[in-house]
Each structure stands twice: as structure tokens, then as C-alpha cells.
C-alpha positions as MATLAB code, in Angstrom:
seq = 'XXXXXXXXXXXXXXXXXXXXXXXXXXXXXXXXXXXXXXXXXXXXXXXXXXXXXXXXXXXXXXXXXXXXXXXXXXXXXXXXXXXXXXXXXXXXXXXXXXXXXXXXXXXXXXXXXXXXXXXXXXXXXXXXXXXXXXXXXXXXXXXXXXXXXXXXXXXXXXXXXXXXXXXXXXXXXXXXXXXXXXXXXXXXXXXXXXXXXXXXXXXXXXXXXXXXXXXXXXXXXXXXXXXXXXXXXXXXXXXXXXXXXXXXXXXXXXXXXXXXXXXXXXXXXXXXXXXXXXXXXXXXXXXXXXXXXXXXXXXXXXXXXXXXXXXXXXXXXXXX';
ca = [
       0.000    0.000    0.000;
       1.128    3.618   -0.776;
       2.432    5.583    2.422;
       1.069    8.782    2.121;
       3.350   12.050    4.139;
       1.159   14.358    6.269;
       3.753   16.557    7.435;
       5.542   19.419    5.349;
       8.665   17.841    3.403;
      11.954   18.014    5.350;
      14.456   20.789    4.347;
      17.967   19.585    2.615;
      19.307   22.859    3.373;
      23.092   21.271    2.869;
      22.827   19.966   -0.060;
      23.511   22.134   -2.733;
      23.822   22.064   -6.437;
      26.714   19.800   -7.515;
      25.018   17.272   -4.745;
      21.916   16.852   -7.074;
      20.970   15.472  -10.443;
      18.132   16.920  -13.010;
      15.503   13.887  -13.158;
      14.447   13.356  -16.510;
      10.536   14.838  -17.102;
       9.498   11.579  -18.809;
      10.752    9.415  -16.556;
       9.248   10.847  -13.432;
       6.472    8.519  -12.758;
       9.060    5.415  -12.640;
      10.866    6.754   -8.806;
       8.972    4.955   -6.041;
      12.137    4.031   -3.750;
      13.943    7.134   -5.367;
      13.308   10.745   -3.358;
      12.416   13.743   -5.395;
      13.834   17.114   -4.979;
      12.994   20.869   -5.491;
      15.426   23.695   -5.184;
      13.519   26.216   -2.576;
      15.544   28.849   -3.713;
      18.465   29.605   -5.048;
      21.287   29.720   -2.481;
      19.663   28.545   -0.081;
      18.986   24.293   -0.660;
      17.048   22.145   -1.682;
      13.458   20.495    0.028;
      12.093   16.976   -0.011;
       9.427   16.689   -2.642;
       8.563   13.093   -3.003;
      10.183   11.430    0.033;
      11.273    7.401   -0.596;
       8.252    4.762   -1.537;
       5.428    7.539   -2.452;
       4.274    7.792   -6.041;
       5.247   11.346   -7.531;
       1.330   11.374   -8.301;
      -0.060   11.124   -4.656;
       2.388   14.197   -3.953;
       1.064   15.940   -6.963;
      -2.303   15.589   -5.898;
      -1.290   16.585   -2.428;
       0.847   19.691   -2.976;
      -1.603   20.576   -5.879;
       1.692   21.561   -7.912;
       4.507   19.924   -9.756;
       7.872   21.953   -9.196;
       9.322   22.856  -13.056;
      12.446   21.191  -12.520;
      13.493   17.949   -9.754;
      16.477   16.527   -8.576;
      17.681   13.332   -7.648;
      20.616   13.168   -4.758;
      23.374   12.039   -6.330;
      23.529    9.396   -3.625;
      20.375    8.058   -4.907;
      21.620    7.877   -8.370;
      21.700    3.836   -9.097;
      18.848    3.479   -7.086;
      16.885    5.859   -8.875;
      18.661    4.216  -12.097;
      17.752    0.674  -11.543;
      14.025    1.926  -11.150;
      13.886    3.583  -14.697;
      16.384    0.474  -16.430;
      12.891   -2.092  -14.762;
      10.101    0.280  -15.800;
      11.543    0.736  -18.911;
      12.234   -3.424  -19.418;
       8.673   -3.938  -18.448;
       8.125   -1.131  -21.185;
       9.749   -3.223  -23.668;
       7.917   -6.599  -22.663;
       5.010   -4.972  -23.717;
       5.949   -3.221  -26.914;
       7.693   -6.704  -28.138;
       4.477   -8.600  -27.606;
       2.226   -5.937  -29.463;
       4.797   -6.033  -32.016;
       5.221   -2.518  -32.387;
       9.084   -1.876  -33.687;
       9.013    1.814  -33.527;
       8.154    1.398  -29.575;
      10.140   -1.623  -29.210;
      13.358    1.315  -31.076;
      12.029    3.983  -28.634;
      11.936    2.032  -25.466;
      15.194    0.247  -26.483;
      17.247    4.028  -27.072;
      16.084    5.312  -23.994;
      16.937    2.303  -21.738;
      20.531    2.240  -24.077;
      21.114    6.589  -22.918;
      19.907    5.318  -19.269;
      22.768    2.428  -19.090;
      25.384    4.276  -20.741;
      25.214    7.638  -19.790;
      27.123    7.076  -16.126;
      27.824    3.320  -16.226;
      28.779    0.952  -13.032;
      28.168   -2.560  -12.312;
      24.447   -2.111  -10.886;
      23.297   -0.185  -13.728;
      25.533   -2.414  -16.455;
      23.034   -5.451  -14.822;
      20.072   -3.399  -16.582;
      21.831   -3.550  -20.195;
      21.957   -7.648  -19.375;
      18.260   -7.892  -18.239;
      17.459   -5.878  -21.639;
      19.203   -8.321  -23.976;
      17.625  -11.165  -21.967;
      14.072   -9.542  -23.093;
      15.127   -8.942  -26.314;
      16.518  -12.549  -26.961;
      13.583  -13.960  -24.831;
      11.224  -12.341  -27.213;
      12.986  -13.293  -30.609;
      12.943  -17.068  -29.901;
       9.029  -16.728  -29.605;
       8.625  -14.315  -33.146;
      11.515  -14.253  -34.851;
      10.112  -11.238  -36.772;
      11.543   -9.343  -33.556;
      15.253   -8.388  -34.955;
      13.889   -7.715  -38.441;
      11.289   -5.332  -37.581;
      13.774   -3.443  -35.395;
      16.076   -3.404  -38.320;
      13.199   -2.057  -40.909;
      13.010    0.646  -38.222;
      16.530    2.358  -38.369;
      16.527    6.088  -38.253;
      19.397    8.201  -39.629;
      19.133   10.205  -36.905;
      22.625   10.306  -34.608;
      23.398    9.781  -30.691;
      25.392    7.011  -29.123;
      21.778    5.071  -27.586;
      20.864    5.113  -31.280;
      23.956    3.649  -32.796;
      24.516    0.948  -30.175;
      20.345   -0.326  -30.869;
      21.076   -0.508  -34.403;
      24.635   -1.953  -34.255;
      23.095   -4.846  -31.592;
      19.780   -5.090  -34.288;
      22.250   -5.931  -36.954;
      24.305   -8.323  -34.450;
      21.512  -10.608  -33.661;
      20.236  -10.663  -36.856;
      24.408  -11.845  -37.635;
      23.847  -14.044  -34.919;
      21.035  -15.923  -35.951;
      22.063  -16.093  -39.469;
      25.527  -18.039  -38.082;
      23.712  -20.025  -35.738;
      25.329  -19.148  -32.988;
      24.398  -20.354  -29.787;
      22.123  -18.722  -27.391;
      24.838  -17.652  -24.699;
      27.232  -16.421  -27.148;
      24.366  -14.504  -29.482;
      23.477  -12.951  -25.937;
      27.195  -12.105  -25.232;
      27.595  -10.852  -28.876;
      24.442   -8.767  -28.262;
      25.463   -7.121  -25.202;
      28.834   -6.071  -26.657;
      27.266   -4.347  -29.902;
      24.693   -2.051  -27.144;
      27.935   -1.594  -25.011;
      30.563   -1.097  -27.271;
      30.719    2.549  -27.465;
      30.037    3.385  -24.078;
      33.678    5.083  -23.541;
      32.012    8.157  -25.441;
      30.413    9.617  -22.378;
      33.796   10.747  -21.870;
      34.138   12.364  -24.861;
      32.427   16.166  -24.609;
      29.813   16.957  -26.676;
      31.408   19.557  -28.622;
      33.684   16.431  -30.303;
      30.608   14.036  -30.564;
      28.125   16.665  -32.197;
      30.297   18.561  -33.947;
      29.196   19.793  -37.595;
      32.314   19.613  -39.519;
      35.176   17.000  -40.017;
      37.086   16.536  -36.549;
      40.927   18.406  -36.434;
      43.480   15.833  -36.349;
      43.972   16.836  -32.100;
      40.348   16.274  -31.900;
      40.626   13.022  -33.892;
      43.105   12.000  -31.218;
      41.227   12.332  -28.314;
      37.568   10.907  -30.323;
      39.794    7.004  -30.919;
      40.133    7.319  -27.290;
      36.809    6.501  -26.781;
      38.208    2.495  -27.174;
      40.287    2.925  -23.962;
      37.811    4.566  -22.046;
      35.146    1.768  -23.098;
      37.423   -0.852  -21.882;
      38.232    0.551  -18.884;
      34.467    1.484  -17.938;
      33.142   -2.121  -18.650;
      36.122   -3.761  -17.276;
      35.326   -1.904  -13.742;
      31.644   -3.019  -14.009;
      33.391   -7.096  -13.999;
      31.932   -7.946  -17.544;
      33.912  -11.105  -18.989;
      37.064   -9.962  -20.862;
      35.290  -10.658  -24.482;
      32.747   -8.113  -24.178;
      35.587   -4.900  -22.656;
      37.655   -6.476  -25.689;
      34.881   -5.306  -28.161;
      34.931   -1.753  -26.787;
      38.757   -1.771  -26.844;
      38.961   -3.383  -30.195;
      36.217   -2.336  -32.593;
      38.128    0.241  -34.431;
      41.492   -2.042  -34.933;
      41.554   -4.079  -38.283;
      43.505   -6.854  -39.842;
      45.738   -5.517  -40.906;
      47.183   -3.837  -37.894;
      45.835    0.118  -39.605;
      42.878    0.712  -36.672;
      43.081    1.981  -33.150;
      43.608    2.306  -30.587;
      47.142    0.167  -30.328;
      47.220   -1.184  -34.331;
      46.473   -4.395  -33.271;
      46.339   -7.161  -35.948;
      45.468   -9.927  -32.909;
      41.618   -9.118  -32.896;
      38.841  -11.525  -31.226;
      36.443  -13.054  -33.215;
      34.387  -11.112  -31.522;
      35.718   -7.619  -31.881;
      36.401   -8.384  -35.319;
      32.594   -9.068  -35.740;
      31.311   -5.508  -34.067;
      33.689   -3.497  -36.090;
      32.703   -5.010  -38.716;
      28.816   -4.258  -38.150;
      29.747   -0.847  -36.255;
      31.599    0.307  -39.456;
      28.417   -1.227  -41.710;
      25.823    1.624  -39.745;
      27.760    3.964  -39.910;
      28.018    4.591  -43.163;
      24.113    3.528  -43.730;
      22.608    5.101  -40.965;
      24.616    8.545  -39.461;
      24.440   11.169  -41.483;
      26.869   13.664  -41.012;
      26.745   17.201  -42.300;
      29.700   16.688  -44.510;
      28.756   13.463  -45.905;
      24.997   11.436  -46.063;
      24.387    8.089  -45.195;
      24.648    5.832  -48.331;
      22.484    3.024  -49.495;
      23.368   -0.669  -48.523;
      25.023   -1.753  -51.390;
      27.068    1.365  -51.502;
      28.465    0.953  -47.971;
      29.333   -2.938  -48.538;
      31.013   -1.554  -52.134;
      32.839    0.522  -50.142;
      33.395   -2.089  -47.153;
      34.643   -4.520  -49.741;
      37.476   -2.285  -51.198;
      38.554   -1.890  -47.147;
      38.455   -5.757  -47.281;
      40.659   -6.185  -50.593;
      43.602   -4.017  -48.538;
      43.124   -6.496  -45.956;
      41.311   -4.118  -42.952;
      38.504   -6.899  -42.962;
      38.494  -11.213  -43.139;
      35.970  -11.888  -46.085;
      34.776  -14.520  -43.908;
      32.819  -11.860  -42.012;
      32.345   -9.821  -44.894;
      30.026  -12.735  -46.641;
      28.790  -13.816  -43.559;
      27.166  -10.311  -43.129;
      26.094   -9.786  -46.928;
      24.135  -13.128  -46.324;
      22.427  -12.035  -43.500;
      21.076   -9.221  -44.844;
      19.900  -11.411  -47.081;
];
């Protein structure tokens, strides 16, 4: 049963800005353990708005009002994070079972930004339960990764990317008939692989123009950081290999060390991760290009030996 609070909420006067987090508008009504905060004014601290297990609707209707902007102590953060990752899974149960792809995308890009936007190990356990739903769901309609790849948008952030580059990996998957543990594996390495880029500032990621060769530098960086991240959250070596990896080729010309020793698996995601990018982020000095253009294109990388044709026809038959 709800517990409803009679009393005025508690001041925070101590807590000040750098202490608190912006909650998310949409996601609001998914905090039930989580406590809400308003700033009372400015300089002075912050008050209790939805204390811990009360719906953010019972103190609407009490207060009458809904403060413009709350907070979330940063204390509070992976509890508050695990709450959105399970509303947002039980989100996606139900969009897979209607069959509804654009919802299934939606739901899918905003639990992705959730996971990867300040990953640790509790939140990382999210991103697992995810591709368990995902995978759960394709073995009953195996229309699941299709519709999710008819459903690709142009459209560029990280949360997008990392859908459409996991879409494509199942799909991969299937078509090699993997097995279920190592499709799941290979699954949560394509939504994971890129999560070193919340270290890279916007002003690199979003920039409208070709990168400077300084800012180039510090973008492949975004391999390192990846591996680092995931290997701190205790993921098995093969998955913090793919975000360390996925940019090095055959024949030892990637990043970030020039490797030429590449896993299987590594070698697969770069592979896919280099395949939507050229199909699905436009850029403003250069579109996306059609299928067959980007696998032209992927072949001549393949005939100077950057890619094993194995993978190469693998892929191609997949899409098929």
C-alpha cells in the first residue's frame, strides 16, 4: 500500500547544487524508492518533494503543484537508475508482444542513454536484463530483430547507434547459428561497445564539420575509455575487448594500439559498427549511403586487408 506524508517535506538545506541530479521529465512517474527534490531557492537548498516509496502522483495531488524542474541526490543515483532500467524493461515486454518496432526502437534508445550515460556494475546489470528480453522475445517471433532493423533512423546519438549496431548483431547471430549464450554475449557487446564516449564532450561528438586531427586524437580514445568502464563493471574480458577493439583491423591500420590480434568477436562488431555507420549517421559533410554502396565501399577496405571476407560474406548473407 502507498504511504502517504502528512507533514511538510523536510528541508535539505546542505545539499547544494553539484550534490543533485536533473531527473528526466518523462521518466518521473518510474521513482517509487527514489526521493524527489525541489530547489527552494536559489542559495539557499534544496526540500524533499517526493520522500522514498510515495508515487510522484499522490504528492502531486497533495501539494496541488509539480515543481518545473526535480532533482535526484546524487547518492540516490543507481537506485533511482535501476528503477527507470525495470520500468523501462517492463516497457519493452510490452511493446515486443504488441509487435510494435518503432516502440520496441524507442523504449530500447532510452533504456541504451539510461545504461550508458554514467555506467557501473548495478546499472551495467540493466543492459543484461534488456538483452535477456530482447533474446527472450525473438525465440518466440523471430520477426523481432527484423522489424527493429526495418526501423533504423538516420538520426545520430550514441543510444541510437549501439540499438542498431546490436539489431544488426543478432540478426548476424542468428544467421551463423550461434548459440544462445554467445548470441546474448555478442548482443550485449554491440549495445555496449561505445560506451567510452560519455567521456568524450559533446562539442567532439556533435560537432558539424570534419574533426581536427587533435580532436581526432582524443575521439579514438573513446576504445580505452570503453574498456576501462566495462572492465570496472566485472563484464567477462570478451565483451571490454569489443569496446577496446572495434576500431582495430587486420591488418594492424585501426586503433587504438594497431592491433592485428583481434577476437572473433571484436572483429565481428567493427565489422557491423563500421556497416551503420556509413548507412545510418548522417553527417553534415557526408549522407548516409544506401546498402550496397556501404558494402562496395566495405569490400574495397576488405581487398587491402582491414577486414576477413569470412565476415564480410557472412554479413552480406544475413542481410539477405
Amino acid at each position: 500500500m502507498t504511504q502517504h506524508v502528512e507533514n511538510n517535506p523536510p528541508a535539505a538545506s546542505g545539499l547544494g547544487l553539484h550534490n543533485m541530479i536533473k531527473a528526466k521529465t518523462p521518466h518521473i512517474g518510474f521513482y517509487y524508492e527514489t526521493p524527489l527534490y525541489y530547489e527552494a531557492s536559489k542559495g539557499i537548498g534544496f526540500e524533499v518533494y517526493k520522500p522514498p516509496f510515495v508515487t510522484i502522483n499522490d504528492m502531486r495531488i497533495k501539494n496541488d503543484r509539480l515543481p518545473s524542474t526535480l532533482y535526484i541526490h546524487t547518492k540516490d543515483k543507481l537506485t533511482g537508475l535501476k528503477e527507470i532500467q525495470k520500468a523501462l524493461n517492463v516497457q519493452l515486454e510490452c511493446d515486443l508482444r504488441t509487435n510494435n518496432p518503432s516502440h520496441v526502437k524507442s523504449t530500447l534508445i532510452g533504456l541504451v542513454d539510461e545504461t550508458i550515460k554514467d555506467p557501473c556494475e548495478g546499472g551495467i546489470a540493466g543492459a543484461v536484463g534488456t538483452m535477456e528480453i530482447v533474446f527472450s522475445e525473438y525465440l518466440k517471433n523471430r520477426s523481432v530483430i527484423d522489424n527493429l532493423i526495418n526501423v533504423m533512423s538516420k538520426d545520430y546519438t550514441t543510444a541510437v547507434h549501439s540499438v542498431n549496431v546490436m539489431a544488426l548483431t543478432l540478426r548476424f547471430c542468428m544467421f551463423c547459428k550461434m548459440k544462445e549464450r554467445e548470441s546474448k554475449k555478442l548482443g550485449l557487446s554491440a549495445l555496449l561497445h561505445d560506451v567510452g564516449k560519455l567521456k568524450i564532450s559533446n562539442k567532439i561528438l556533435k560537432a558539424d564539420r570534419r574533426l581536427t586531427e587533435s580532436e581526432y586524437e582524443l575521439m579514438k580514445k573513446h576504445t580505452t575509455f570503453g574498456y576501462e568502464i566495462l572492465k570496472s563493471c566485472n563484464l567477462p574480458e570478451d565483451i571490454n575487448l569489443c569496446a577496446l577493439s572495434h576500431h582495430e583491423r587486420a591488418d594492424g591500420s585501426g586503433y587504438p594500439n594497431g592491433a592485428i590480434d583481434i577476437t572473433h568477436e571484436a572483429e565481428i562488431i567493427g565489422f557491423i559498427d563500421c556497416y551503420e555507420a556509413l548507412t545510418c549517421n548522417d553527417r553534415p559533410y557526408r549522407d548516409a549511403v544506401k546498402p550496397f554502396d556501404a558494402l562496395t565501399h566495405i569490400k574495397k577496405e576488405l581487398n587491402r586487408g582491414n577486414f576477413k571476407f569470412k565476415v564480410y560474406e557472412r554479413f552480406v548473407k544475413s542481410l539477405g
